[in-house]
VEXDREN-2710 file (C-alpha; in Angstrom, 1 decimal):
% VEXDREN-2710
k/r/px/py/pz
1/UNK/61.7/-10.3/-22.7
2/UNK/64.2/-7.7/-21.1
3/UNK/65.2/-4.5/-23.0
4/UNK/68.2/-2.9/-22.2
5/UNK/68.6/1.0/-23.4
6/UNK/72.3/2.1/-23.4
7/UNK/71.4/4.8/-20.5
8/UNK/71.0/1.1/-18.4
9/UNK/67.2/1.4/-18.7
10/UNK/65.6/-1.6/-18.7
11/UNK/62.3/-2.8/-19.7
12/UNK/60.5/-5.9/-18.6
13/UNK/57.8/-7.5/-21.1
14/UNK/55.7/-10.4/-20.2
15/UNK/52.7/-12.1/-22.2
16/UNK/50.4/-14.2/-20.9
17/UNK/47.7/-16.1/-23.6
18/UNK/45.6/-17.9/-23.4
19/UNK/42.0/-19.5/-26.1
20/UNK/38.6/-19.8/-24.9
21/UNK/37.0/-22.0/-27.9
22/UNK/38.2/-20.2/-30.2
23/UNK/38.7/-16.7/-29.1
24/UNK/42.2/-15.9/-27.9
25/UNK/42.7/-13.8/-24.8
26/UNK/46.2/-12.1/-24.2
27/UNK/47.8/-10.1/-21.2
28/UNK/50.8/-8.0/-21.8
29/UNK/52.7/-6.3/-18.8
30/UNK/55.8/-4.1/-19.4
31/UNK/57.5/-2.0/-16.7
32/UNK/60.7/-0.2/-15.5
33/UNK/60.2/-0.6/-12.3
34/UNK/61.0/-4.1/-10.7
35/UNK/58.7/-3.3/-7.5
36/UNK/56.0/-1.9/-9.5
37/UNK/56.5/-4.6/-12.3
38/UNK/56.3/-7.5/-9.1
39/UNK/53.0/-5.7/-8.0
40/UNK/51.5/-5.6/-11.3
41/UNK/52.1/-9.4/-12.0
42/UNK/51.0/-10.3/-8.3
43/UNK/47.7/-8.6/-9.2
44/UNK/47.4/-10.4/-12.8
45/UNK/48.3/-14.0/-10.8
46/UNK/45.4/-13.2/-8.5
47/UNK/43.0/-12.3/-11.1
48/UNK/39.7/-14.2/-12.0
49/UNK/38.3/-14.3/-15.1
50/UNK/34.8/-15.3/-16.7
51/UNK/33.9/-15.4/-20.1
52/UNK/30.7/-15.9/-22.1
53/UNK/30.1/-16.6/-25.3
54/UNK/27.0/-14.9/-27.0
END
């Protein structure tokens, strides 16, 4: 989702989801900054993830 302020600011919102049996696991990255914002997602793309359930 993109937000666009009337002084041309724009934020950037993405949401990334995801269930592990039944426990749901959700990502959300906002930013201003396209550079910043391409970093950030780079980082949650190359991310690795285990879970355990007690």
């Amino acid at each position: 989702m993109k937000i666009e302020h009337p002084n041309k600011l724009v934020l950037n919102l993405l949401m990334y989801s995801r269930l592990f049996n039944k426990r749901e696991f959700t990502v959300n990255i906002m930013y201003v900054d396209n550079k910043k914002g391409e970093q950030m997602l780079e980082a949650w793309k190359k991310s690795k993830f285990t879970h355990k359930l007690h």
